[in-house]
TIGUTI-554643 format. One record per residue (C-alpha): x, y, z; residue number from 1; residue in three letters. Coordinates in Angstrom, 2 decimals. Each point is the difference from the previous one (the first is absolute). Example, Ala and Ser with C-alpha at 12.3 -4.5 7.8 and 13.67 -1.06 7.14 Angstrom:
2
((12.30; -4.50; 7.80); 1; "ALA") ((1.37; 3.44; -0.66); 2; "SER") 
***
This chain:
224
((122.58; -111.47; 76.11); 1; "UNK") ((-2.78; 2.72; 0.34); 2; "UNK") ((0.12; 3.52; 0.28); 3; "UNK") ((-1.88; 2.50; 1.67); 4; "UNK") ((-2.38; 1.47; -2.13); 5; "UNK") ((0.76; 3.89; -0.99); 6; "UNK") ((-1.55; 2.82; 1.18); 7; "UNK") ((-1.35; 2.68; -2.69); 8; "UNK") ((0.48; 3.19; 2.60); 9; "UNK") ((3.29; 0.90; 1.90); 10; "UNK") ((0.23; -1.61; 3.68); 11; "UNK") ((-0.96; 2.85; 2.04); 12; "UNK") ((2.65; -0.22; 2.31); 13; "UNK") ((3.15; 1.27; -2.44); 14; "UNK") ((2.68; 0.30; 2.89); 15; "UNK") ((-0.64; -3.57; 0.57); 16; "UNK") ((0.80; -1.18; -3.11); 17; "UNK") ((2.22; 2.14; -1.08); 18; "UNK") ((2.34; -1.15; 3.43); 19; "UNK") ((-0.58; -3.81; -1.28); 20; "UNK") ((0.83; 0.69; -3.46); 21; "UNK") ((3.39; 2.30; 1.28); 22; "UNK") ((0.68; -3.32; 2.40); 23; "UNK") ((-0.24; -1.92; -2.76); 24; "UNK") ((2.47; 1.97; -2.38); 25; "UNK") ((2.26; 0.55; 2.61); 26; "UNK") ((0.15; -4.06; 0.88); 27; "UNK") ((0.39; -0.53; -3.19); 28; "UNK") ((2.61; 2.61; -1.35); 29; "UNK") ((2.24; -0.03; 3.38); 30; "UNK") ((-0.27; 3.89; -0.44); 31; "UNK") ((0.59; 2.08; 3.46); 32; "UNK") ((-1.67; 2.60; -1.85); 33; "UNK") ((-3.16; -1.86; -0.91); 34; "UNK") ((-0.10; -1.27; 3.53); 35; "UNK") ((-0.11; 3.32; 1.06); 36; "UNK") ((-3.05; 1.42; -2.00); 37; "UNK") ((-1.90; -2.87; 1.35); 38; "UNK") ((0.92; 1.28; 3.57); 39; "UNK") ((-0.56; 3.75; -1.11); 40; "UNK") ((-3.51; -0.96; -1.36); 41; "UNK") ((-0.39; -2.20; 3.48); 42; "UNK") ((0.74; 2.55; 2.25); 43; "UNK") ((-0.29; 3.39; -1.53); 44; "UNK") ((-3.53; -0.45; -2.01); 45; "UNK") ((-0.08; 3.67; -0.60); 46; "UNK") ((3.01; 0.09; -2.12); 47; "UNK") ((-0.16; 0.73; -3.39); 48; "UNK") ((2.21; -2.71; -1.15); 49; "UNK") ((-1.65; -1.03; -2.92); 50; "UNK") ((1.14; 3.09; -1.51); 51; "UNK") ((3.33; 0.23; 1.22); 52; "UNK") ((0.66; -4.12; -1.16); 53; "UNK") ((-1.42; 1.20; -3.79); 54; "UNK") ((1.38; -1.27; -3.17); 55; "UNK") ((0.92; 3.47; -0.71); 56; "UNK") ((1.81; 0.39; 3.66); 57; "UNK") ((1.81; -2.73; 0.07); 58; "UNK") ((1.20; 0.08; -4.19); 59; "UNK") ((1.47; 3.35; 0.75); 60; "UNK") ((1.21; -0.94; 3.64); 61; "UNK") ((2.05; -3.64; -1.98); 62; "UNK") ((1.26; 2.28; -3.09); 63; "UNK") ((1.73; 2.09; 3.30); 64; "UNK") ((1.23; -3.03; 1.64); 65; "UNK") ((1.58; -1.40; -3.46); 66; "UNK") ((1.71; 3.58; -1.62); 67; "UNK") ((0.96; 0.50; 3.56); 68; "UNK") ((1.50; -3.68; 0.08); 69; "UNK") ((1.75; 0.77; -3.72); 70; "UNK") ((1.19; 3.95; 0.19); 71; "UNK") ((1.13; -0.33; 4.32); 72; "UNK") ((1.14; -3.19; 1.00); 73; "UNK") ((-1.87; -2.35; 2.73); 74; "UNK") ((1.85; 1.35; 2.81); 75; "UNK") ((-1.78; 2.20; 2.57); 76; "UNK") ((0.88; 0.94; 3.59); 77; "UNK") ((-2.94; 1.69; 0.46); 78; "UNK") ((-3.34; 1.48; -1.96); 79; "UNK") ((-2.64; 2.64; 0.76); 80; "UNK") ((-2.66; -0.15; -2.08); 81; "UNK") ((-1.75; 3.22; -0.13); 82; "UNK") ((-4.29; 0.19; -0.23); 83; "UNK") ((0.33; -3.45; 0.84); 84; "UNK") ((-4.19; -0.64; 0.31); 85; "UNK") ((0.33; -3.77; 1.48); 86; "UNK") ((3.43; -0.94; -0.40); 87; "UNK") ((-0.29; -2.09; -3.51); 88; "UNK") ((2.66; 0.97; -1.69); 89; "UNK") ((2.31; -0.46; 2.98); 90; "UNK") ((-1.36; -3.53; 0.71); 91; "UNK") ((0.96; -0.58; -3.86); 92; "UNK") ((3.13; 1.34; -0.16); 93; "UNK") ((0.67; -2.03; 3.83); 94; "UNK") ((-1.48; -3.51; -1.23); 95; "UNK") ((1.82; -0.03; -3.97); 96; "UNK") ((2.74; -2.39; 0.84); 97; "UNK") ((2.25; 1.54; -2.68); 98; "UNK") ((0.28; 3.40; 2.64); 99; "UNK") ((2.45; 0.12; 3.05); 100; "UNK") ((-1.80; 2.67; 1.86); 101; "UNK") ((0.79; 0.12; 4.02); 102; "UNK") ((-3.41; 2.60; 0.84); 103; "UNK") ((-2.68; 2.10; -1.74); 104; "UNK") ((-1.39; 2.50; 1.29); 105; "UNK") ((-4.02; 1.30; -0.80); 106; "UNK") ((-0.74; 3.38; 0.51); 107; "UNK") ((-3.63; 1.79; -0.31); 108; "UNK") ((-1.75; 3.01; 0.49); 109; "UNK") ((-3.28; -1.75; 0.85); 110; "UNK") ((-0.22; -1.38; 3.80); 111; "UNK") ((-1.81; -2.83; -1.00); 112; "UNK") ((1.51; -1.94; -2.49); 113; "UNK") ((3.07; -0.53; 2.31); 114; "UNK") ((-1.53; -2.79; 1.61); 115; "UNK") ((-1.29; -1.62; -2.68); 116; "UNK") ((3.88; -0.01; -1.30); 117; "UNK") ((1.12; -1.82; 2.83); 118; "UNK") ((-2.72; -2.54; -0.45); 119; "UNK") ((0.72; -0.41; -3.39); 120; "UNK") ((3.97; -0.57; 0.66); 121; "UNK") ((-0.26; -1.72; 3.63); 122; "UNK") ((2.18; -2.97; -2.19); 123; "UNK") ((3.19; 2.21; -0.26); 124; "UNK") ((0.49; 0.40; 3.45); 125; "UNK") ((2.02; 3.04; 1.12); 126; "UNK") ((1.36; 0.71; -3.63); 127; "UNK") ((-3.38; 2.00; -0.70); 128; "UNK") ((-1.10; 2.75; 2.02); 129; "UNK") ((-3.05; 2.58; -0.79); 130; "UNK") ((-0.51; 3.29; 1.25); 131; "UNK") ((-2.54; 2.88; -0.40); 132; "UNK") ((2.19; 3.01; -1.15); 133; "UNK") ((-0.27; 3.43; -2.24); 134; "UNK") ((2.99; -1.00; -2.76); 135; "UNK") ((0.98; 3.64; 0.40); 136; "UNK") ((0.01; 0.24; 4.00); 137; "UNK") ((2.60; -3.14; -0.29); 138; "UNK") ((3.96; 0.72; 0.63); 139; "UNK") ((1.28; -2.24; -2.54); 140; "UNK") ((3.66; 0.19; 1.26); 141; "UNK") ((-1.21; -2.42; 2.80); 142; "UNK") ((-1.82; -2.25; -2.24); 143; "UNK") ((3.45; -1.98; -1.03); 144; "UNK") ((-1.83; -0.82; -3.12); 145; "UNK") ((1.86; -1.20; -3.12); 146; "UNK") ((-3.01; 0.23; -2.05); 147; "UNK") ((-3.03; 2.00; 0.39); 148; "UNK") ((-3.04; -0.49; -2.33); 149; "UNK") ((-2.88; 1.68; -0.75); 150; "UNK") ((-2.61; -1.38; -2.24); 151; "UNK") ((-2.51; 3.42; 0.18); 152; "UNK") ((1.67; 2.76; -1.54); 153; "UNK") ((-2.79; 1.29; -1.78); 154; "UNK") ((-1.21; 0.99; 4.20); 155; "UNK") ((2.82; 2.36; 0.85); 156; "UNK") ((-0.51; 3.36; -1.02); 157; "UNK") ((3.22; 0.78; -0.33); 158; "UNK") ((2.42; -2.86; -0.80); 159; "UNK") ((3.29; 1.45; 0.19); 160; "UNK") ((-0.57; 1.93; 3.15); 161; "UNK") ((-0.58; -3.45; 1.23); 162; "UNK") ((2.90; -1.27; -1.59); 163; "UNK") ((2.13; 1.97; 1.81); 164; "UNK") ((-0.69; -1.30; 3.35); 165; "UNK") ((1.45; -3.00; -1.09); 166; "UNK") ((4.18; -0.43; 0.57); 167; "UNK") ((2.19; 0.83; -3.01); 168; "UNK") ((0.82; -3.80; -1.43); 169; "UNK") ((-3.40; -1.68; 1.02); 170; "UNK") ((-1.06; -2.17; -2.25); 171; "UNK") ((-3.45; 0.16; -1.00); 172; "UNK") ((-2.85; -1.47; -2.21); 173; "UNK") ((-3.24; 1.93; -0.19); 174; "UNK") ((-3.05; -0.33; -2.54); 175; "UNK") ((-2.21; 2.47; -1.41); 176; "UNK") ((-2.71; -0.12; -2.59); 177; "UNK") ((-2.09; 2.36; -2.42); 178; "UNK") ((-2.88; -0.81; 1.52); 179; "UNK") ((-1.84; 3.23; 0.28); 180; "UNK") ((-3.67; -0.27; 0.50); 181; "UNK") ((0.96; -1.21; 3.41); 182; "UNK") ((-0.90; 2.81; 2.45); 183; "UNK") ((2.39; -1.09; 2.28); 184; "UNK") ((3.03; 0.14; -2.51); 185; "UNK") ((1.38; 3.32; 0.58); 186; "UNK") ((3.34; -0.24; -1.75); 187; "UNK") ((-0.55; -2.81; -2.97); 188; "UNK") ((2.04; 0.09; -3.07); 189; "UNK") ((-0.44; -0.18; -3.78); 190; "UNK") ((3.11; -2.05; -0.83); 191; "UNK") ((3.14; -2.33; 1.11); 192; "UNK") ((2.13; 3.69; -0.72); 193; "UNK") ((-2.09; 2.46; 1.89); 194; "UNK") ((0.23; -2.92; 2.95); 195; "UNK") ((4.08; 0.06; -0.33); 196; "UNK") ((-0.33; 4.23; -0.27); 197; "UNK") ((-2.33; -0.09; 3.17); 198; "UNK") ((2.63; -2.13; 2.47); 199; "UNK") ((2.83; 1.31; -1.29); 200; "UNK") ((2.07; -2.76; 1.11); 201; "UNK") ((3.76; -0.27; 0.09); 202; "UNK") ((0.14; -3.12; -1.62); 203; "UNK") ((-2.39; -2.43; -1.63); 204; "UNK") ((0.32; -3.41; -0.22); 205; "UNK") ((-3.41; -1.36; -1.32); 206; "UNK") ((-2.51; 2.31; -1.71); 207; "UNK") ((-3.23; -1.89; -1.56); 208; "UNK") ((-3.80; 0.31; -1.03); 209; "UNK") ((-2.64; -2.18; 1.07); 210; "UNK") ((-3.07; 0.16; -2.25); 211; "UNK") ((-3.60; -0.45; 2.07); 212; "UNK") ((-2.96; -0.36; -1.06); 213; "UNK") ((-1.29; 3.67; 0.73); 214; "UNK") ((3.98; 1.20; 0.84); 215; "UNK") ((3.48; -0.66; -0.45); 216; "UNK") ((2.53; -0.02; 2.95); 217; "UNK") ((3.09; 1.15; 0.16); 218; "UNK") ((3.18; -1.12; 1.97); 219; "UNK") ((3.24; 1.66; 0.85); 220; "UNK") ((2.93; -2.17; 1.89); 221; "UNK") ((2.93; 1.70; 1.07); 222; "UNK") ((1.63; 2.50; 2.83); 223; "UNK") ((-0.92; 3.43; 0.96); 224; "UNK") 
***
């Protein structure tokens, strides 16, 4: 059997490639998820995907999935995922067999990630949905969410005043991190405590560190 002989530069086409090798890795995974980045890089070529699929992304976005799994139960009526960039986490939490989850919900700020979401989690049907919204414009009475998550803390200025919007009894798991040479983290913090201090929740069910390579994440899981 012979083999094509290797190139020593990149191909120059890296969308094309990158689609056949996400094909490939879906085919041979069975992953809706995988199948979906090969769509997302497919159709939406200007999506920054690469960085949203990261090691880094998607270690933080399994630890979630598996404290969640541990400290809450698998059960889930329905979840809004909060800054929810291209729906990853969602199409994790949807496509981990050991969940029971009837919908997830993706909201974001910016107009166009939302459909690059859909793209992404066109396998689950009508049990995903993702819409362009400001989390603080959002009535969250109507949401009939048993879980709400947010995953970018360290972006709201003022976390409890955000908090608040949120039903009495919600349960909720949202990350921070002490990453503060990031311009865009207004509201990082120093430690696991000054995390638990900052949300003030009414009851905590998971609280954990994460240590990066340049930052350690925090987690809180419980109800406001």
């Amino acid at each position: 059997m012979t083999h094509a002989s290797h190139s020593p530069h990149p191909p120059a086409d890296w969308h094309e490639n990158a689609y056949d090798l996400a094909r490939g890795l879906a085919a041979y995974s069975g992953s809706r998820l995988v199948e979906g980045i090969a769509r997302v890089i497919a159709k939406h070529p200007e999506a920054n995907i690469a960085n949203a699929f990261n090691h880094k992304q998607v270690g933080c976005k399994i630890w979630a999935r598996d404290k969640l799994l541990e400290s809450a139960g698998a059960s889930y009526r329905r979840i809004v995922v909060l800054g929810g960039w291209y729906g990853i986490l969602p199409a994790m939490l949807l496509e981990d067999p050991r969940f029971h989850i009837e919908a997830a919900d993706s909201y974001d700020i910016d107009p166009a990630v939302e459909a690059v979401a859909r793209t992404l989690n066109a396998a689950f049907g009508d049990r995903f949905r993702a819409m362009t919204a400001d989390m603080y414009a959002l009535d969250y009475r109507d949401l009939n969410a048993d879980l709400v998550i947010n995953t970018s803390c360290e972006h709201i200025a003022d976390l409890g005043n955000w908090l608040s919007l949120v039903p009495r009894g919600t349960r909720v798991l949202l990350q921070s991190n002490d990453y503060f040479s990031e311009p865009t983290h207004i509201s990082c913090v120093s430690s696991l405590e000054e995390f638990r201090v900052q949300a003030g929740l009414a009851r905590i069910d998971f609280a954990g560190a994460l240590p990066m390579k340049k930052y350690t994440r925090f987690m809180l899981i419980g109800a406001v």
